[in-house]
Every structure is written in C-alpha cells, then in structure tokens.
C-alpha positions in Angstrom: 7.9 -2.1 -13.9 5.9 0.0 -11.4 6.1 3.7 -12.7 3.3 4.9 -9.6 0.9 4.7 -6.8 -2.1 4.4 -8.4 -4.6 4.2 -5.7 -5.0 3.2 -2.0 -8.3 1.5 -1.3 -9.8 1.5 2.7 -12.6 -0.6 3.6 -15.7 1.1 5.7 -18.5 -0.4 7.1 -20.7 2.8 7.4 -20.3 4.0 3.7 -21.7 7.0 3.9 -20.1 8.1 7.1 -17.3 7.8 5.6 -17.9 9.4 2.4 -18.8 12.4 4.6 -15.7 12.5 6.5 -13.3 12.3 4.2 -15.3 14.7 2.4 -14.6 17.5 4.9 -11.1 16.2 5.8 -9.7 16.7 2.4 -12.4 19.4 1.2 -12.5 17.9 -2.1 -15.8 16.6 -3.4 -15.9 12.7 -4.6 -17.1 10.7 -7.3 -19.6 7.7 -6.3 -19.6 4.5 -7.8 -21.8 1.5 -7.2 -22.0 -1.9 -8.6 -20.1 -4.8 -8.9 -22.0 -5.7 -4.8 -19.9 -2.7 -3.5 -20.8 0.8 -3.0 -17.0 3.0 -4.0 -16.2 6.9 -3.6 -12.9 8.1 -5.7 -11.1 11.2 -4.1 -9.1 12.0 -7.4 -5.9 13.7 -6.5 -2.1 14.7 -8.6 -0.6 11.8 -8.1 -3.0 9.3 -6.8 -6.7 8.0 -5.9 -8.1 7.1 -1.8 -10.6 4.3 -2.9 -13.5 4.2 0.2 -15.0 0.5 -0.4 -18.0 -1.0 1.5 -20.2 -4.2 0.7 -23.6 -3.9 -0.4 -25.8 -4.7 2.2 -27.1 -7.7 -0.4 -23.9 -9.0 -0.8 -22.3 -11.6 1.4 -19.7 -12.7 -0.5 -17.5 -9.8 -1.4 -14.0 -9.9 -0.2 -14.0 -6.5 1.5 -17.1 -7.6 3.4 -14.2 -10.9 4.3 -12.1 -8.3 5.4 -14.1 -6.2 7.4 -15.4 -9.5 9.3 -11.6 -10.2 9.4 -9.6 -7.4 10.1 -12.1 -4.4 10.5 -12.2 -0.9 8.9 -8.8 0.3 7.7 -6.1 0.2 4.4 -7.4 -2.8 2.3 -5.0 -3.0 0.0 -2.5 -0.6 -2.2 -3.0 -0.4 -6.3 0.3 0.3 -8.1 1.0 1.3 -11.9 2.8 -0.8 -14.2 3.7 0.1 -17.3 3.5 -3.3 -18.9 1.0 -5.2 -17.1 1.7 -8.9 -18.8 5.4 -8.7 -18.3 5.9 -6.9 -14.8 2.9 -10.0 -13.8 4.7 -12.4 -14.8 8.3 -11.1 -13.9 6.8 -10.1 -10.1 5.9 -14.2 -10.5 9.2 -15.7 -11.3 10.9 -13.1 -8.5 8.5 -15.4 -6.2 6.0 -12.9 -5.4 2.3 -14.5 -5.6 0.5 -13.3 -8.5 -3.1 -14.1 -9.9 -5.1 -12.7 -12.4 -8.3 -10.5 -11.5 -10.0 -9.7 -14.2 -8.3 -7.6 -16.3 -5.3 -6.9 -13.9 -3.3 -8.5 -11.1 -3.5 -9.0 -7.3 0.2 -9.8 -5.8 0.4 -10.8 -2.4 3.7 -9.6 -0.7 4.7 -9.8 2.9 1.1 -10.5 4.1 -0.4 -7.5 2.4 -2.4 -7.0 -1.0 -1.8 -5.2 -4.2 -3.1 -4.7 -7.2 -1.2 -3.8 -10.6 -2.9 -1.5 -12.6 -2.6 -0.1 -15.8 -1.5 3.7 -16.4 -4.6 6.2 -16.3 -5.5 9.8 -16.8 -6.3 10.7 -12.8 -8.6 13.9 -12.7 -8.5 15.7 -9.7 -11.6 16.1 -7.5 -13.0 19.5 -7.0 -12.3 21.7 -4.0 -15.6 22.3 -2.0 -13.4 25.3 -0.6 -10.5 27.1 -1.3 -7.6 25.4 -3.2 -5.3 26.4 -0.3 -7.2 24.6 2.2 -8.1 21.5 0.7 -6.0 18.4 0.6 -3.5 18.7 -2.4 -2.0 15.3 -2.6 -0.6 12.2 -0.6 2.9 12.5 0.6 3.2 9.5 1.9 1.8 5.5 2.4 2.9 3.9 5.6 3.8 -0.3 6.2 5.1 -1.4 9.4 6.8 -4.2 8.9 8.7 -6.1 11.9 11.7 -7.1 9.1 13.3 -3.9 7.5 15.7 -6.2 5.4 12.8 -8.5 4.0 10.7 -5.5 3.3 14.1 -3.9 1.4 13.8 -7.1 -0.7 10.5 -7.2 -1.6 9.9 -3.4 -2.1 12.9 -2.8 -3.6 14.4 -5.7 -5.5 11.0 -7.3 -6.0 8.9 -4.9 -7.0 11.2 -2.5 -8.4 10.9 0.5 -6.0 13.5 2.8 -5.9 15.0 2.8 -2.0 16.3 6.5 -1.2 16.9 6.4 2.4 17.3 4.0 4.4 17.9 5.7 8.3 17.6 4.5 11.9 17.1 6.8 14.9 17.2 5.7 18.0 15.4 8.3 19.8 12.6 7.7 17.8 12.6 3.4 18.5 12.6 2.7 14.4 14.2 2.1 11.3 12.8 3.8 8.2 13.0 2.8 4.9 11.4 5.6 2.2 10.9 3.9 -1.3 10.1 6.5 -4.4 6.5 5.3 -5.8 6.0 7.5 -9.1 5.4 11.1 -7.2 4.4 9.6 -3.8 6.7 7.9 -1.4 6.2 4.5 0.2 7.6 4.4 3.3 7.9 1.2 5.6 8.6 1.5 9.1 10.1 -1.1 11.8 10.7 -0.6 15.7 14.0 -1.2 16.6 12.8 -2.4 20.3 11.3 -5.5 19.4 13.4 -8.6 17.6 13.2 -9.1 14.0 10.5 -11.8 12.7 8.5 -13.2 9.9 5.1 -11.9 10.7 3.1 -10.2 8.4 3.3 -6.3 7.4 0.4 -4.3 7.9 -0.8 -0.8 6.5 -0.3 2.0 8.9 -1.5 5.9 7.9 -1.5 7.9 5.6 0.5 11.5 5.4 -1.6 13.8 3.0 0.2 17.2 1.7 -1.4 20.8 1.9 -0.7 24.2 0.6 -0.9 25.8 4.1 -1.0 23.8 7.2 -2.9 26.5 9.4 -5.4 27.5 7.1 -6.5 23.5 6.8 -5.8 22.8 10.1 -8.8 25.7 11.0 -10.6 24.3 8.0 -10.5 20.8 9.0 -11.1 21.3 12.3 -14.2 23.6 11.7 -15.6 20.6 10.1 -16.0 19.2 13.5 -11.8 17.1 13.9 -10.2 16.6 16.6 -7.1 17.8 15.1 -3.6 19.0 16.5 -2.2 22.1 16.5 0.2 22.5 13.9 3.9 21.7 14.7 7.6 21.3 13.1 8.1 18.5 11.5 10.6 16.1 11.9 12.0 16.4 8.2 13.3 20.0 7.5 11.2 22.6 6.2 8.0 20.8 7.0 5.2 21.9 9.4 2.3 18.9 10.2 -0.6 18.6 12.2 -2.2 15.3 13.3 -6.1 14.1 12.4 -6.4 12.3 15.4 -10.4 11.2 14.6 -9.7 10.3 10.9 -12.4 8.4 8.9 -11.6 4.2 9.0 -9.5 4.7 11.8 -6.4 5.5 9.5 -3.6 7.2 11.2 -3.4 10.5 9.5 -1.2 13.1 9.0 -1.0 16.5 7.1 2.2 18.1 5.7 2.9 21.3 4.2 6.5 20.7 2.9 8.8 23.4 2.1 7.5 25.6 5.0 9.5 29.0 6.3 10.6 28.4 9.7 9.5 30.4 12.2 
C-alpha cells in the first residue's frame, strides 16, 4: 500500500518567479524540466520532491493551466508511493476511492483533493547553493484542512492505508488534529472545531519544511529578501519555528528545527 510521500506538486503562474523563490527559500538549487506543454522544477530532498508546475504559454489545454483558471496558484495535488501500483489501484477502487489510470500510474480523487500513486524511486537530493546548515533539509510536514475529521480518519487512514498516530483536540487552539505517518514525512489534516461538521471538500493548506538550525536559515532566508518571522518555540516540544510569511505560490509555510535545546 502507500510506503511514502513521494512528491507534492504546486501550480505557478509566473514560472520563473517561482523557480527563483523557492530557490532562495530552501537554498537548494533545482532541476528544470520542460515538455509534455508544462514547464517543471524538482527540489529533490530525503524524503520527498516540491514539484513547481506552470503551463506553457502554447498550451491551453493542460490541466494545471484548468486549475490555475480555477483555483489559482497553490498545492495542486499530492504524489504518494505504492509499493505495488496494480494492486493498491485497484484495492484503493473497491474501498470506493475514484481511481483512473494516467499513463503509467494512477490519479485517485479523495475528499475533493487529487493524488497521484507513484512508483518507488531513487530521490537525489538537490544541491545546497549555501551551507548545508542553512538550507532546507527536508519536509516535516503536508497540511489538509478538512471540515470532517472523522471522514478524513477514514479515507486517510482506512482507505489509503496511513498510519494515524495522534489524533488530539485543543481547544485553545479552535482545532482537531489528526497526524498520519507518510513513509518519513507526516500528513497531517487539520479541522476547526468552531464551525459544524460538513461534507465539503478538503483543501491543501502549507507546508512545514525541517532545518538544521532555525536562526542561521531564518538570517539566510530572510537575506534573500523574506519577510520572515523571528524564530519562536514551537508548539510541539523541543522544536523552535519561524514563519515565511511571503512564500512563493502563496503556500502557508513554516520552518522547524526539531529536537532544539530550550533556552
């Protein structure tokens, strides 16, 4: 069933903006791919791939160009790894998930959002244009809001096969949060608890990337011209974030250093 995160794709419309921002936010240099009537940069990291996507200027018919027009810039869609892509297609089927073929792999439609299975990969990691310490290391975390914890449990968990390790509501903090175990990323899916339980759509939230040491890439990052926070305690122990408050695609983003000394 699904071993990993494979890769988390965002749609652009200025491709090269973009390319350049998340260049300097994550200080790790990308690889370019065109073709296919989409222009693609891969930010290879340990334990998955940030996919920026934009239409070719030529082409009017490709779907990220339909969701641009739809939705705007902003998480397109999440890629996971299956181990067996045949079988966990089919089974994710008769579990009454919607499941096509695309090409050689699968999109599933769950809860109003968009995957893709994908088969298991060597990921290279992409090069630091700095120091190691400063750059980006790895994602810690995917956000979904979804405004029916107990249908997400279902499909995340049951459905798909993710392994649910906390499921915790705070009331000081207005939510319920679910945190599912994705290969060595973690998929977490967060509901308010101050508005009624329904059966609209989830939708992608942010992203919460991991660094070595939160000051050195908070100065790093916000040398590179971010509006960034200053770095605080986080809410789980031993952690110590900042806030990107001008990301690239308008993703909410946050950076972690776990395992931090308190101060």
């Amino acid at each position: 069933m699904i071993t990993g995160l494979d890769h988390v794709a965002v749609a652009v419309r200025d491709f090269d903006a973009a390319v350049d921002g998340y260049r300097r936010m994550f200080g790790r240099e990308p690889e370019l791919q065109p073709g296919g009537g989409a222009r693609r940069a891969w930010f290879g990291l340990p334990n998955m791939a940030l996919e920026l996507i934009s239409p070719d200027a030529d082409d009017s018919t490709h779907p990220v160009r339909e969701r641009l027009d739809a939705a705007g810039e902003g998480v397109w869609l999440a890629a996971l790894q299956a181990d067996d892509m045949e079988a966990d297609a089919k089974l994710l089927g008769r579990r009454g998930l919607d499941v096509a073929p695309e090409g050689d792999l699968a999109r599933v439609k769950a809860a109003g959002l968009d995957f893709l299975l994908w088969p298991a990969r060597e990921r290279l990691t992409s090069p630091a244009t700095e120091s190691e310490a400063a750059a980006v290391s790895s994602m810690d975390h995917l956000v979904v809001h979804s405004p029916n914890p107990d249908r997400a449990a279902g499909v995340y968990g049951a459905k798909f096969g993710m392994d649910l390790r906390l499921d915790r509501e705070n009331a000081q903090w207005g939510a319920r949060q679910l945190f599912f175990n994705c290969g060595n990323a973690v998929f977490e899916v967060a509901a308010s608890l101050k508005t009624p339980v329904s059966t609209d759509p989830d939708s992608f939230g942010g992203f919460a990337w991991r660094v070595i040491d939160a000051e050195a890439a908070r100065d790093r990052i916000a040398a590179a011209g971010f509006n960034v926070s200053e770095v605080r305690i986080g809410r789980k122990p031993g952690t110590r974030v900042f806030t990107v408050r001008d990301a690239p695609g308008g993703v909410p983003t946050l950076m972690i250093q776990q395992n931090a000394e308190p101060n």
